[in-house]
C-alpha positions in Angstrom: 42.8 74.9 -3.3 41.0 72.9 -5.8 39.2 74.0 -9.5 35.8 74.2 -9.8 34.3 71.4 -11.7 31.6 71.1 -14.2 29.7 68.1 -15.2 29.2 68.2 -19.3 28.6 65.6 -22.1 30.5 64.9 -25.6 28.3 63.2 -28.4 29.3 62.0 -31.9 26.6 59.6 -33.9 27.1 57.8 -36.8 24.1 55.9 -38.0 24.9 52.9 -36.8 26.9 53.6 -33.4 26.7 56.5 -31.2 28.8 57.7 -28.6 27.9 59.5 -25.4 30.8 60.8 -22.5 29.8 62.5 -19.6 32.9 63.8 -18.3 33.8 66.4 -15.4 36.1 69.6 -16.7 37.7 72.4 -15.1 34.8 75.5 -14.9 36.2 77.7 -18.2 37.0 74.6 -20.5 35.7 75.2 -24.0 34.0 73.1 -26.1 36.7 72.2 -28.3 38.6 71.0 -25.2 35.9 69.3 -23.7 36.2 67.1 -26.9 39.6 66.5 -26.6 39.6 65.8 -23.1 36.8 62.9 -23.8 38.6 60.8 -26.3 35.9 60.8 -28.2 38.0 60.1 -31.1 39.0 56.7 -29.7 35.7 55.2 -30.2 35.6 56.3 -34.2 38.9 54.7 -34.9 38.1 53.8 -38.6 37.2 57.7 -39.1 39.7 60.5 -39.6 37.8 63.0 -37.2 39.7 65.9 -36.8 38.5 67.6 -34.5 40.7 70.7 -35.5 37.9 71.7 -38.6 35.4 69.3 -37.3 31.8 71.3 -36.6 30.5 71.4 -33.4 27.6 72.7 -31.5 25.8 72.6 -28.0 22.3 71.1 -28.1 21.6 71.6 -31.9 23.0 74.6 -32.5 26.3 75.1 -33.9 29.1 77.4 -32.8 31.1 78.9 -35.1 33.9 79.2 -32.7 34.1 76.3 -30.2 38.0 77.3 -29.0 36.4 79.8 -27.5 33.0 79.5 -26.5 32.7 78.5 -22.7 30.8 75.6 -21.7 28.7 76.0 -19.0 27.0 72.9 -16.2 25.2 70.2 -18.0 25.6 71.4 -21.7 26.1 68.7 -24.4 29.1 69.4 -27.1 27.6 67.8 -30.2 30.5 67.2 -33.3 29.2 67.0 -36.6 29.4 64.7 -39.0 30.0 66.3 -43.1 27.1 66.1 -44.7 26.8 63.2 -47.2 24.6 65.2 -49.8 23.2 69.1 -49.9 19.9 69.0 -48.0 18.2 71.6 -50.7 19.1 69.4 -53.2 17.8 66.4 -51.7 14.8 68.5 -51.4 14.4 69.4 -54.6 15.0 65.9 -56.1 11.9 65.3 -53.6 9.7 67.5 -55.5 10.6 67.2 -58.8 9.9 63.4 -58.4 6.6 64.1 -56.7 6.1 66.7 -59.4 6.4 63.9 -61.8 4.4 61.6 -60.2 1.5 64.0 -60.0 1.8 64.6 -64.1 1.7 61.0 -64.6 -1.3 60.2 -62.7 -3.0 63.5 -64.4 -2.0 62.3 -68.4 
């Protein structure tokens, strides 16, 4: 009597080199096992991922708990990368600098 089998992916990106692995898991496998069970980490070798406190989500969306959320046929475990800087301050460095910009060409 065999397991059921699912077919589900594991992505990590950096931006220069991206890995994809479509791999086939036992039907109740979470995410955070799926991403064990890739290897993923193998490819990364020069980064310390650990995938222990490492975000991940499915499709976009993270998941707060990944040793325990299910993964279902066909979904795609994405694991994060840390940010490198806050995206609201990057946005507001982005408008203070176009709110300069616009005073300059005004005076």
């Amino acid at each position: 009597m065999s397991e059921e089998m699912i077919q589900v992916e594991v992505a990590y990106a950096l931006a220069d080199k991206q890995a994809l692995i479509a791999i086939s898991v036992q039907k109740g496998t979470t995410m955070f096992d799926a991403a064990v069970q890739s290897n993923i980490v193998a490819k990364f070798p020069d980064l310390d991922i650990d995938l222990e406190s490492t975000p991940m989500g499915i499709f976009g969306k993270a998941e707060r708990k990944p040793k325990e959320r299910v993964l279902e046929e066909g979904e795609r475990v994405e694991i994060y990368r840390p940010l490198i800087a806050d995206p609201k301050e990057v946005r507001k460095r982005r408008a203070a600098e176009a709110k300069a910009k616009r005073d300059s060409q005004e005076g």
